[in-house]
N, C-alpha and C positions, 0 to 999 in steps of 0.2 A: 670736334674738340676732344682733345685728351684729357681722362681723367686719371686724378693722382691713384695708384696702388699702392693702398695697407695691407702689409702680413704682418701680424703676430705671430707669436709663439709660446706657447704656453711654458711657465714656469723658466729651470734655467737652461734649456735648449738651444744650440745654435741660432742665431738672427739671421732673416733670411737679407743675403747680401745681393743686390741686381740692380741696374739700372732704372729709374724709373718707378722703383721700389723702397717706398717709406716702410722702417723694420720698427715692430715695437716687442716690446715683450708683457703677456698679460699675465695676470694675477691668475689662477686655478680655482680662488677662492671667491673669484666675485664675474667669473667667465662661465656662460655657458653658451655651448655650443651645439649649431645646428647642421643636419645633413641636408643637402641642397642639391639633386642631380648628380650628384656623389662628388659633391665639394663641403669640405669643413666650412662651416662658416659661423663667424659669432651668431648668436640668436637677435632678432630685434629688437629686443628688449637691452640686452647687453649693447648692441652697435648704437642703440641713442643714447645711452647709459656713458657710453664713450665720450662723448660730444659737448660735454662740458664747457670746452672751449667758446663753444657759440654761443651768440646771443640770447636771451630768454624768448625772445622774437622768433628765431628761425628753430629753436629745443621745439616750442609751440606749436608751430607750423608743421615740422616733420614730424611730431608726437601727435596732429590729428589726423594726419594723414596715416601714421601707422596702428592706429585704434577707429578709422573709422568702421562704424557699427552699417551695414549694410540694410536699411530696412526698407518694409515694403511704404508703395505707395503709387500712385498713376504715373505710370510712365519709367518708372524705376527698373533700370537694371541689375543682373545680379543680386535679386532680394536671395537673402540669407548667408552669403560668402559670409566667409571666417574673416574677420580681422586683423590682419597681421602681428597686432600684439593687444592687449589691453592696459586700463591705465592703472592697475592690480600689478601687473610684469611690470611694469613702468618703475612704480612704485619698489618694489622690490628689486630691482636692479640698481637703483641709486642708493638701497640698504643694505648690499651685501658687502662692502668693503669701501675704501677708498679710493674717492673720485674726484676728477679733475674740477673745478668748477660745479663744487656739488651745491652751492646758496644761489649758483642759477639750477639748476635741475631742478632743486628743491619747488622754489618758486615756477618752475614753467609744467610741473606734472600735476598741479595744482589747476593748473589753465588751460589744460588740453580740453576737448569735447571730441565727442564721438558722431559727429553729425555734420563736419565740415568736409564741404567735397573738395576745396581747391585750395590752397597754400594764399591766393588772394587773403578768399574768403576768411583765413586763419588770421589771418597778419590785420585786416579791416576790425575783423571781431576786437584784435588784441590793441588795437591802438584805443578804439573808444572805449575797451574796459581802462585801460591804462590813464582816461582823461576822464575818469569817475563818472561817466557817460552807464544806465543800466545795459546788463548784458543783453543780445537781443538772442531772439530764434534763431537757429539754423536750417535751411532749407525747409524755408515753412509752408506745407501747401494751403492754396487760398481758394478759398467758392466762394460765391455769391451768395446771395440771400436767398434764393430756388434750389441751390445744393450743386449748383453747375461749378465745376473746375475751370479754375483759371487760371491757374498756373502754380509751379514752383518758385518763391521766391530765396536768394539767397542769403538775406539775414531780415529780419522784419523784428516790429515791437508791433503783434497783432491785436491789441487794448487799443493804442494810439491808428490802429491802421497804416504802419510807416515800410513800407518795403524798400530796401536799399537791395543794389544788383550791380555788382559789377560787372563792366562792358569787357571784355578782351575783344582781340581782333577778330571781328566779328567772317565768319567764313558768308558767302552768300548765298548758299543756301539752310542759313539759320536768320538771316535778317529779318525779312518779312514776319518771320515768325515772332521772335522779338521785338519785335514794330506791335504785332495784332496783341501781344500777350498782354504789353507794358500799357498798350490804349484801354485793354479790357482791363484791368487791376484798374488804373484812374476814374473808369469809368463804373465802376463800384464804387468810388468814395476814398482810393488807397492812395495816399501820397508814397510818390515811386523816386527815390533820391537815385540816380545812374552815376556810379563812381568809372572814370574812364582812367587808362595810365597816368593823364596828366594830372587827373587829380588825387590818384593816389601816390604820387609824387610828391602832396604837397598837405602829409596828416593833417597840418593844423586847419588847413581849409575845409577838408575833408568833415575832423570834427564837427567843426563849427556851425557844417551845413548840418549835418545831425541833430547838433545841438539848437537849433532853429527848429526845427522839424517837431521835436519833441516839444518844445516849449509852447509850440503855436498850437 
């Protein structure tokens, strides 16, 4: 699949003219720019900063994935990588000037987290804060009551015991694994909700099963 190519152009400079090629022209005053393998490129903080356009949903999603915080923990890779932006830059990129859609930026830099590893997991977070549902954990690790690990779960309320985990297409040789994890999480006591495509397809069910979970 092709994707679309943005050039800007700082200030009043020629637009670049090309096939294929969407031309903008950026502001000097609220652009900054990064060196990348010796390509100019906006910063990340500027390039979501752009994006006003989109949904508060997907601002969210690409805002936790450009701040996620890398930390340690069993089984964690890459503990301590740098984060691609913070939600500080963030912040400050939506206040240097004017922006396209800045009452969603405003709203979605507010709801970013640094501890979401997958665009799922962002979008699940962001529908149950959005249905007055508390916010949960983000990849929460779980032991037992002897200190033994059991896993990481992807969004949990660990007061209630509630692990929610979204299923993607499961490769197999991760199945069994997630088969042994999810039996041993229940069999501590942890109510384990499995959100699969179809049913993140369908938020209001989604919640509702949530919203059961907690209540019970």
């Amino acid at each position: 699949m092709e994707l679309p190519v943005h050039v800007a152009t700082l200030g009043r400079g020629t637009l670049v003219r090309a096939n294929g090629v969407t031309a903008h022209r950026a502001n000097p005053l609220n652009t900054r720019i990064a060196n990348r393998d010796g390509i100019r490129l906006a910063s990340t903080a500027t390039a979501w900063a752009q994006l006003g356009a989109w949904s508060v949903l997907d601002l969210v999603a690409l805002g936790d994935f450009f701040c996620r915080v890398w930390r340690s923990g069993p089984g964690r890779r890459d503990v301590g990588r740098r984060p691609l932006a913070t939600v500080d830059e963030l912040r400050a990129a939506i206040s240097a000037g004017r922006r396209t859609g800045i009452a969603r930026l405003r709203e979605a830099v507010e709801l970013i987290r640094e501890d979401s590893w997958s665009p799922r997991e962002s979008m699940i977070r962001f529908h149950l804060i959005a249905a007055g549902l508390p916010e949960p954990s983000l990849n929460h690790d779980v032991y037992d009551s002897s200190g033994r690990f059991l896993g990481c779960v992807d969004l949990a309320y660990p007061e209630q015991k509630i692990a929610i985990e979204y299923q993607s297409v499961l490769h197999h040789s991760r199945y069994a694994a997630d088969v042994e994890r999810i039996a041993a999480l229940r069999a501590a006591g942890w109510v384990v909700i499995e959100i699969t495509s179809d049913l993140f397809a369908r938020p209001d069910v989604m919640i509702d099963r949530v919203r059961r979970a907690l209540r019970a």
